[in-house]
Structure formats: C-alpha cells, structure tokens
C-alpha positions in Angstrom: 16.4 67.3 113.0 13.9 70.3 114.1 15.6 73.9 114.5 15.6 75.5 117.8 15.5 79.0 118.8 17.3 80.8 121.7 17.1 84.4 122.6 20.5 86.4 122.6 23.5 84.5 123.9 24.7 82.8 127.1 28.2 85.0 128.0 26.2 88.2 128.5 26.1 89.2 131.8 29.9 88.3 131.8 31.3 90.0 128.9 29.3 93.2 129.7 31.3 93.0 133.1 34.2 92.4 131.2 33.2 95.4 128.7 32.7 97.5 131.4 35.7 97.0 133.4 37.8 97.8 129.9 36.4 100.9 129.6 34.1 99.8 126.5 31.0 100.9 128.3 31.1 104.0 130.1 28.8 104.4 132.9 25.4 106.6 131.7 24.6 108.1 134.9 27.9 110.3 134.7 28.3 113.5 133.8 32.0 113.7 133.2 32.7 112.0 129.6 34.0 108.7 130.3 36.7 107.2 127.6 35.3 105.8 124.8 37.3 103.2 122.8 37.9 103.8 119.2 40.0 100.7 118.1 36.3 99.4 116.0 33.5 99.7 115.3 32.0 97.2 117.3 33.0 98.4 120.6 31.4 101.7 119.3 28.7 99.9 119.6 28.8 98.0 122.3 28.4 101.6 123.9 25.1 102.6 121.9 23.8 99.2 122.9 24.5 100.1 126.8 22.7 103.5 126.2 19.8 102.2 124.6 19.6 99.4 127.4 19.0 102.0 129.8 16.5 103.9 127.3 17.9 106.4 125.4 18.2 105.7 121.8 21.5 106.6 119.9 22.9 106.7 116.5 25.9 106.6 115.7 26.0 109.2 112.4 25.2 112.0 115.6 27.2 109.9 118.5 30.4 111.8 120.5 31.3 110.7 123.5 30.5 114.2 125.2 27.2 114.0 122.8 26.1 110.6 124.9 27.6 112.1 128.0 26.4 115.7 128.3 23.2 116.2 125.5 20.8 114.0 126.7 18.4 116.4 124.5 20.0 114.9 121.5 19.0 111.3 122.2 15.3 112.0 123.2 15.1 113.6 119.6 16.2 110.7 118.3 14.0 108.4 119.9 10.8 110.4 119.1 12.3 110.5 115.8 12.4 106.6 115.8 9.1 106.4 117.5 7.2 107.4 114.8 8.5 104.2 112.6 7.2 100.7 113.3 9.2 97.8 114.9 11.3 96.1 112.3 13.0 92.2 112.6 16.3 92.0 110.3 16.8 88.4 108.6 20.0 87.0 108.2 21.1 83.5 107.3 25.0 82.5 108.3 26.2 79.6 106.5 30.4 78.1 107.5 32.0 79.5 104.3 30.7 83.0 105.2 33.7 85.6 106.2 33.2 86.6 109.8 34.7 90.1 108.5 32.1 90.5 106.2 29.2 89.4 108.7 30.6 91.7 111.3 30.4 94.7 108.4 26.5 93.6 107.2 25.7 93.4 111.4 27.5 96.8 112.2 25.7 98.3 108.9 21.9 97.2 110.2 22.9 99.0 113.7 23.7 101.9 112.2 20.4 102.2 110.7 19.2 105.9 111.2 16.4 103.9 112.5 17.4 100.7 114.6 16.2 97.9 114.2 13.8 96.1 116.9 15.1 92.1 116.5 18.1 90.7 114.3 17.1 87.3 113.8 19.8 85.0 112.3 19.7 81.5 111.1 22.6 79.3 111.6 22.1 76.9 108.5 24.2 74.3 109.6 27.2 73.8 112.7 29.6 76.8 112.0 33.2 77.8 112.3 34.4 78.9 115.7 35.3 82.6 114.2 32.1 82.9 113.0 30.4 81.7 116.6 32.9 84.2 118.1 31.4 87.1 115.9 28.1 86.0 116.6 28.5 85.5 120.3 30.2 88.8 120.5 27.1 90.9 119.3 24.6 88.9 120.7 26.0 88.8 123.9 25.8 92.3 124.3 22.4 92.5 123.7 21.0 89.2 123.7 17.3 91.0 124.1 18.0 92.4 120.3 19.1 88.7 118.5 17.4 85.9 118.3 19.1 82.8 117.0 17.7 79.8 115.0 19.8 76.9 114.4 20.1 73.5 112.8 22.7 70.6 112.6 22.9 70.5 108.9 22.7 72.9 106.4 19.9 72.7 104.2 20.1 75.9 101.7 19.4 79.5 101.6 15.2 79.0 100.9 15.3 76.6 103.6 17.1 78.7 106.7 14.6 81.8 105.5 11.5 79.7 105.7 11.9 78.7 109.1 13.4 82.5 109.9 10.0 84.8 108.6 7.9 83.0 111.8 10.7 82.9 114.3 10.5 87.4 113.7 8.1 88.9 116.3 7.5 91.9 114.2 5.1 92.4 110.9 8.0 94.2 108.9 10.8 92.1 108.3 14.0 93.6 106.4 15.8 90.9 104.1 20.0 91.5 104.6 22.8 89.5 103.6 25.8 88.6 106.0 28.5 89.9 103.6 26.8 93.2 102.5 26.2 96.5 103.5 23.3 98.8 104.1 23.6 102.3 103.9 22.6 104.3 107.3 19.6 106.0 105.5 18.2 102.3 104.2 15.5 101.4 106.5 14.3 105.1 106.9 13.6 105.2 103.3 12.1 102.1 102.9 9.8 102.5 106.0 8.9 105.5 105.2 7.7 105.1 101.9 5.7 101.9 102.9 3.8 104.1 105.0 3.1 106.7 102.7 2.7 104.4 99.8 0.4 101.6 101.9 3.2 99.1 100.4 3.7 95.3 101.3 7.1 95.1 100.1 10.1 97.5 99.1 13.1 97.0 97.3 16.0 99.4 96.1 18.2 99.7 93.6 21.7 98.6 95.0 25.5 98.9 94.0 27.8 95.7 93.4 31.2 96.0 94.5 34.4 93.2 95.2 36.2 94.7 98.0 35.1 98.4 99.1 32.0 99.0 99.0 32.4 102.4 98.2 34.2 101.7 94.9 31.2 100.1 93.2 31.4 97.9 89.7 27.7 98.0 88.8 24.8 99.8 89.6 21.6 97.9 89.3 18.6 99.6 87.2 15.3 97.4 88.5 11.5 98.9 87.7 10.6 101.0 90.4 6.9 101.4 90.4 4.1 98.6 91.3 2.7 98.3 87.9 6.7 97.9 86.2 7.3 95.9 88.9 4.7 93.7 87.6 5.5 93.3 83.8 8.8 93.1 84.8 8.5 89.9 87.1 7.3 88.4 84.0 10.9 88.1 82.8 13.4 88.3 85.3 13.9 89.4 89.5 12.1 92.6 89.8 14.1 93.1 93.0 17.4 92.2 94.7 17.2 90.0 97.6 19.3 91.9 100.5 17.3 95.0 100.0 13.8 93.7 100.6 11.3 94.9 103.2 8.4 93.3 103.5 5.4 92.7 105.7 5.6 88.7 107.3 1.9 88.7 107.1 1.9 88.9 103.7 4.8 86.6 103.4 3.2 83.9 104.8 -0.3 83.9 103.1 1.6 83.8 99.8 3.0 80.4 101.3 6.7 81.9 102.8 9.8 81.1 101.5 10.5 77.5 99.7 13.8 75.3 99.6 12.3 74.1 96.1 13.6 76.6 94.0 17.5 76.7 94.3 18.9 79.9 93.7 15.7 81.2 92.9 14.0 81.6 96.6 13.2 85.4 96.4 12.3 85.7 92.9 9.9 82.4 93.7 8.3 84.1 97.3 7.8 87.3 95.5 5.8 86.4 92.3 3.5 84.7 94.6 3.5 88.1 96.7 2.9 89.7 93.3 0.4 87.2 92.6 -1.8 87.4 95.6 -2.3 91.2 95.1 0.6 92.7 97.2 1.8 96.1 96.8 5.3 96.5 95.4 7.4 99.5 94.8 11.7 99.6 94.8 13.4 102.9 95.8 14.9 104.7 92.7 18.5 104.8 94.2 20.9 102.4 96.2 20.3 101.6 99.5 22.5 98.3 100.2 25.7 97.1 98.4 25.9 93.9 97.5 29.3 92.3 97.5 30.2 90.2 94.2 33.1 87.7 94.6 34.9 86.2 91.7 32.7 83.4 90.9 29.5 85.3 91.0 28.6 85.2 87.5 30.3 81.9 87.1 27.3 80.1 89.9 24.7 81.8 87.7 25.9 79.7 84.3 27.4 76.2 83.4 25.2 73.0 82.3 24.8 72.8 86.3 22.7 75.7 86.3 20.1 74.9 83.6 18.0 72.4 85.6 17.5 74.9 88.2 16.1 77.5 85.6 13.8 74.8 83.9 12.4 74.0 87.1 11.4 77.1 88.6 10.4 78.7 85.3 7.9 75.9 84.1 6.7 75.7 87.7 5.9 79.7 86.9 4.1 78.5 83.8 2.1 75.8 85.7 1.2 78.1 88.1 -0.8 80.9 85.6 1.8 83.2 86.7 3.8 83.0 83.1 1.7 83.3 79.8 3.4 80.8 77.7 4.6 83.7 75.1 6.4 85.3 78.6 7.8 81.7 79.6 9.7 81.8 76.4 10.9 85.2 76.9 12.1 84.8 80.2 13.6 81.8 79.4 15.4 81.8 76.2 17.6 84.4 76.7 18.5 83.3 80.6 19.5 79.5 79.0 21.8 81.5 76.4 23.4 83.6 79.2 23.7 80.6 80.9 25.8 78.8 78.3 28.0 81.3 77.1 31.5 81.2 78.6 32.3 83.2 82.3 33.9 85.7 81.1 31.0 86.4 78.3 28.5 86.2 81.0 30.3 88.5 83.4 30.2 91.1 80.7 26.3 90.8 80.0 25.7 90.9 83.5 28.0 94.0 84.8 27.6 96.3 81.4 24.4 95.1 79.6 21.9 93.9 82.6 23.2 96.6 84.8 24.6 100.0 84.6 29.0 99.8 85.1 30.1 102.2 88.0 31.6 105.2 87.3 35.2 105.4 88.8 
C-alpha cells in the first residue's frame, strides 16, 4: 500500500491547552518569570517550542527562565545568529522494536541544535507500538508545523522508509539522524557551516560508539576526512557513518535516492553514486553524533546470513564501474573474513583495529 503523509499531529491545540494550564508553557507576553517545569527535558521544550511559535528563537545551552522572560535581547541574537544558516529537514525512520527512550533522547538532541532545525520528517516503517505513538504524538503535537510524518502499513526496511522520506523534506539540506542516537548541540552548526565555506554536497563526522551513556564512549571512529580520501577510501569500505550525514536532497536524488536493494548497505550504496556523479564530500575531523551500539551490533554484521548481502552490493559496485576489479577484491576479501570469524573475534576487529577504543 502507498505511504501517506500528514503534517504535525491531531491532539495539538488540546494538549498545548493542557500544557498551558500545567504550567509547562508560560505565557510570553509576561514580564514576571512564570514557573518553568524541570522534571524533563521534554517539557523544557515544550517551552522553547511556545517561544519560537510566537517568533523568538531559543536555545536551550543559553535558556533560563528569567533569560526567556526578561532578555528578549538574548533571543533576537540568537535568531540573527540562526538566520544566517539555511533551512535544514532532519530524517528519521522509527521502526516497533525502537526504544521510545532512546527516540525521545535522538529527538530532544536535534532540538537542541545550536541551530534548529526547520522540519523533522519521520518515517513510520510499519504500524508501531503505542509507547512509541505516545512519544511521537507528544513532540509533534506540540509543534505539529515542525514534523511531518510518513507512514506505511508494513515495514519494508531501512533503504526503503529513507527513499520515500528525501522527497517528503521541503528543504535542500537534509540531515541523516538515527532514533536511538545522539547529536551533539554544536553538530549541525559545524556541518552547515563548513558546507558553506567548503561549497560541499555532503558532510559527515567522525562519531563516538557507546552502549548506555553516551558520554562514556567504547570507540571512536577514524573515517578520511577530506574529498579526495574520501574518494579512495569508498573504494574499500563506508567513507562515512550514516547518522551524521548532511547532505543536499538535490543531489540525492539525481544520484537515484536511496534504494531498498542493498540491505544493510543503503548509505554506503546512495553515497558512492553521490561520489560517482561528482559530489563534493568532506567529514568533520572530530565527533559530532554518538552512535549507540547494542549487544548484537557486531554480531548482525557477520554469520553465513550476512555474506549474500556483501556479494550483492559489492559486485553490483563492480558492474557499475565504480570498483576496479583489483579494489573489488580488496574490499571484499577481508569484509568476507570478518564476516566469518566468530562474534567475539569480530567485535574485537571492529572496536580496536577498525576504530580507535575510548579512552576511559
């Protein structure tokens, strides 16, 4: 069945009431500072969506109550400070096994972006849990002009949700995020402002792996970091990690968009052809998302399961002209051994050899 997309949420003129009448959302036109809830972070925010509904543009790394109240000179810095970026869409895809927890964290992470984002557009792939409706509801409904939902009765797969999500973004820059990770506040500042400067297409980072607190890392990623590394090093593996892309859905879209063919393989696939078609690449020499590893993360990328999904996407490299033969054999060798080795063995090459451990 098609997808459809909906704007926001339905409850939102009623739970803003609601908000309002709990003392959530303060009234702006006050002077006196109003009490401002600090049992989470969400209805922190909840505030800041109020204040930027009525056009003033907060943050919450420089957000007090009396700040929002009584300094309205601080909030028309920041939005000439935010004026000088271009609109940016985040992309998300929410699947039912995903932790609402962790989607509320990755959600709260993007709107606390030094510079906000313009759209959040999610993809439902497939009819979720209630918890995970209730999360979504609750952000959306407080700013249903912000989200923008796609759904679908089935779930189809990661490469799938994100191919129908890049034309459902109204803006040219769309920022990749996963739904159980975390963006620092300084991310999208970085990455915006060196694809300006740079006259980039797409941007990546370096990132940080951790299990349960993302400030207690395991691994520290250590990708190429200009265009022409990027290049030779796409040749061989994933020049970039997924969650910390920003790129430009023009570009995105001439290279053919994302692709449920490639299983596992949907952002290394849609960025070689990027690469391919003459786009601009660069990653920023330090982390700017965490990525959160569970216990079976290395264990998905292994196992005789696995192997078909290599062959497939690595000869359909070769057939393209995108691989020489010699670098078919050198991406691909070594990824079928790492494949076959034991968990434990794989775990290892991943977190010490193919990436840097954390220092504790």
């Amino acid at each position: 069945m098609p997808s459809y997309v909906r704007p926001g949420i339905r409850k939102c003129a009623k739970n803003r009431a609601l908000s309002r009448q709990e003392g959530v959302l303060p009234s702006l036109y006050s002077d006196s500072s109003v009490g401002l809830s600090e049992e989470s972070g969400r209805e922190r925010y909840l505030y800041v969506w109020a204040a930027d509904r009525y056009g003033l543009l907060c943050r919450r790394s420089s957000m007090s109550t009396d700040t929002l109240s009584n300094n309205s000179n601080s909030t028309v810095d920041a939005y000439d400070a935010a004026a000088q970026f271009p609109p940016y869409s985040v992309l998300m895809s929410v699947y039912e096994k995903e932790n609402p927890s962790y989607l509320e964290e990755a959600l709260l992470s993007m709107l606390n972006q030094s510079i906000s984002p313009e759209e959040i557009v999610l993809v439902e792939d497939g009819p979720l849990t209630s918890e995970l409706n209730e999360t979504i509801d609750s952000f959306s409904s407080a700013r249903p002009e912000l989200f923008t939902i796609v759904a679908y009765p089935e779930n189809h797969g990661l490469g799938y949700a994100l191919e129908r999500g890049v034309p459902a973004c109204r803006n040219e820059i769309i920022a990749r995020m996963d739904s159980d990770d975390y963006a620092f506040p300084t991310r999208m500042k970085e990455q915006l402002t060196l694809m300006h400067e740079q006259n980039l297409d797409m941007v990546g980072s370096q990132i940080v792996e951790f299990v349960d607190d993302y400030e207690h890392p395991v691994a520290t990623s250590t990708l190429p970091v200009s265009s022409r590394e990027i290049n030779t090093y796409s040749k061989k593996r994933n020049p970039f990690r997924h969650p910390s892309m920003v790129f430009k859905k023009s570009k995105a879209i001439e290279a053919g968009n994302y692709s449920s063919e490639f299983l596992y393989f949907e952002d290394w696939d849609l960025f070689n052809r990027m690469l391919a078609i003459g786009c601009k690449a660069w990653n920023v020499n330090h982390p700017l998302v965490a990525m959160r590893v569970s216990a079976d993360f290395y264990g998905r990328r292994g196992g005789p399961a696995y192997l078909p999904h290599i062959w497939k996407f690595k000869t359909a490299q070769l057939k393209r002209g995108y691989f020489t033969f010699g670098e078919f054999l050198v991406s691909t060798v070594p990824h079928v051994a790492v494949c076959l080795v034991p968990n434990s063995v794989r775990s290892f090459i991943y977190a010490h050899l193919l990436r840097k451990g954390a220092k504790q």
